[in-house]
C-alpha distance (Angstrom), angle and dihedral (degrees) to the residues before:
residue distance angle dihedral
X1 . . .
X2 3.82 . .
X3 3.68 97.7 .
X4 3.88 90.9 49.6
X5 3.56 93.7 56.1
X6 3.81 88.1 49.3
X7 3.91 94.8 46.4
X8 4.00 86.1 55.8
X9 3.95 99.5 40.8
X10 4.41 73.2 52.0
X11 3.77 93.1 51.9
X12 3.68 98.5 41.5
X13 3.66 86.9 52.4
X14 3.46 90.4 50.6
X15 4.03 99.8 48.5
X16 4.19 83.0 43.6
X17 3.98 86.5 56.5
X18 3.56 93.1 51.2
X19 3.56 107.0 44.2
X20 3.83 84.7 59.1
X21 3.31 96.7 53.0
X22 3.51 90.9 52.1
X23 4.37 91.0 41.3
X24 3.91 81.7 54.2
X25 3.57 93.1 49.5
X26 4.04 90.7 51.1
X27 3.76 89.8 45.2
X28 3.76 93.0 59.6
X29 4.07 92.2 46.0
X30 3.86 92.0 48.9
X31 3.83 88.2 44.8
X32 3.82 88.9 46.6
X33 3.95 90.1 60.1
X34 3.89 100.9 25.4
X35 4.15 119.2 71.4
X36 3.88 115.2 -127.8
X37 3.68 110.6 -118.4
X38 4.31 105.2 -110.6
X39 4.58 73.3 -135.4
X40 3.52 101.1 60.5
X41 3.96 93.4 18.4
X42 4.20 84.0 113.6
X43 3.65 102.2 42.1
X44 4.07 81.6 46.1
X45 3.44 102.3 55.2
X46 3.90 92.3 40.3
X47 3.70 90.2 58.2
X48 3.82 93.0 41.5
X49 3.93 86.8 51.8
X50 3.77 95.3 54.6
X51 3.92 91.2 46.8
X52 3.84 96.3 50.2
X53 3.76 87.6 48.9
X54 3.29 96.8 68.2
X55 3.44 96.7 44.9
X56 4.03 87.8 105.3
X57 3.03 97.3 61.4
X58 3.86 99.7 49.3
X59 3.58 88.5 40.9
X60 4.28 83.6 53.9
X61 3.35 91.4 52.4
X62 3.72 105.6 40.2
X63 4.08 73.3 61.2
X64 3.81 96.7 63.6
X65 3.61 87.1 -104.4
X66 3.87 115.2 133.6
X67 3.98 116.6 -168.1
X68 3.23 87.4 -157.2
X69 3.70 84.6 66.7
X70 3.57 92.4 60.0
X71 3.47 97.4 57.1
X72 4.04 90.3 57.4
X73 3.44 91.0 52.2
X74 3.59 100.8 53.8
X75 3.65 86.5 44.7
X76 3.91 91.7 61.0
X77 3.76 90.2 43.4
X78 3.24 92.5 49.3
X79 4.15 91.6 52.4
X80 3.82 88.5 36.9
X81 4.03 86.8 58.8
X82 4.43 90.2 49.6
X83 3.70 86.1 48.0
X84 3.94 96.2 55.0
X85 3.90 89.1 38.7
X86 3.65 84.3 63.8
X87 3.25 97.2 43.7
X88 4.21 91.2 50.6
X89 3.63 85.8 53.5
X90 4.33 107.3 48.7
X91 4.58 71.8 46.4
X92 3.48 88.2 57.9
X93 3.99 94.7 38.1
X94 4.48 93.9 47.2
X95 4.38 86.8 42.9
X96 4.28 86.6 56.6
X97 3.77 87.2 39.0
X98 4.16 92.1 45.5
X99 3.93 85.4 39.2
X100 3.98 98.8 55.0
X101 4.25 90.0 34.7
X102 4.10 82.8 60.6
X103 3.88 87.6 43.6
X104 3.55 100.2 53.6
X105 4.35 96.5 34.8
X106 3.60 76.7 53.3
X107 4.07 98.0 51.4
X108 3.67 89.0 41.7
X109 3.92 92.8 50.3
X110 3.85 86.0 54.0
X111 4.04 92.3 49.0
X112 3.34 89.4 49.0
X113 3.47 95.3 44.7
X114 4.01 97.2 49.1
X115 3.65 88.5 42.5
X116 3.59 87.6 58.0
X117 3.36 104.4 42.9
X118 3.89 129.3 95.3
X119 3.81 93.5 -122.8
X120 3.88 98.2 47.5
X121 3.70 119.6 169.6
X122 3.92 130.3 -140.0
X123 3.85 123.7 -121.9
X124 4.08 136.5 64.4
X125 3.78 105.5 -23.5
X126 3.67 98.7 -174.8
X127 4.12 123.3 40.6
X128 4.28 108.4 -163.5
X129 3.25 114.3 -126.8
X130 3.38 130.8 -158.3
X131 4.21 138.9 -161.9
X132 3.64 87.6 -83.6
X133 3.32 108.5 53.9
X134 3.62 90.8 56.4
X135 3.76 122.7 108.5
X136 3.85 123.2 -164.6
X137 3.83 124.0 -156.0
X138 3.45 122.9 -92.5
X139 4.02 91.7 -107.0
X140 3.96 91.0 54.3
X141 4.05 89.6 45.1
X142 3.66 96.7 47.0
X143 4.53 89.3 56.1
X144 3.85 96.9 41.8
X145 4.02 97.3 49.5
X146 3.85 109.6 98.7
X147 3.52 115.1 -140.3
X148 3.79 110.9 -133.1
X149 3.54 117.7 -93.1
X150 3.32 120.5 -109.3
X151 3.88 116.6 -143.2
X152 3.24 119.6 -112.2
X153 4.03 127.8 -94.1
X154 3.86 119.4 -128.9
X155 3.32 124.6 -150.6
């Protein structure tokens, strides 16, 4: 039921579109042949001016393209690009967490290690570390920085 009330709002658009394309082709001939009035050559041209404006938009529509359609897909880009934002940044949170678990399992190995060992030396075994003192490679860094985002351009 719902998609056949959409198909004929689409169609009436459609037929709409066309018959003013073909009213604004008609205009033009009769204006080509008839002489504009120096009176109403203002009011005229005003009117005239509107109706070829929208031209583009009829002429988009007699197409099959909506604008309307437009506007929901930049709207779902739009909430696409938040989504993977988010997604960059709990990335960029679990690689520091992954980097400073390695860190300290890697400290601790050593204290355990030098505790163990024949030849163990005196002093602080293990130095805390915390989220940031840790450094990621160059290949981790280089995925997890956002680029700025750019505002969008309306047209």
């Amino acid at each position: 039921m719902q998609d056949s009330k959409e198909d004929l709002k689409i169609k009436r658009g459609w037929w709409f579109s066309v018959f003013f394309l073909i009213l604004v082709v008609l205009l033009i001939v009769f204006l080509s042949y008839v002489k504009i009035v120096d009176e109403n050559r203002d009011v005229l041209v005003g009117i005239l001016g509107v109706i070829t404006g929208s031209i583009s938009s009829m002429v988009a529509i007699a197409s099959g393209r909506d604008p309307s359609e437009v506007e929901d897909l930049k709207e779902k880009l739009s909430r696409a690009n938040a989504d993977r934002e988010a997604l960059i940044g709990r990335l960029r949170d679990a690689q520091i967490q992954m980097q400073l678990l390695r860190e300290q399992i890697f400290e601790l190995q050593n204290a355990v290690i030098e505790k163990l060992s024949v030849f163990s030396g005196s002093g602080s075994i293990i130095k805390t570390k915390k989220e940031e003192d840790v450094e990621l490679k160059e290949v981790v860094e280089k995925y997890i920085t956002l680029p700025k985002a750019k505002p969008e351009e309306e047209n």
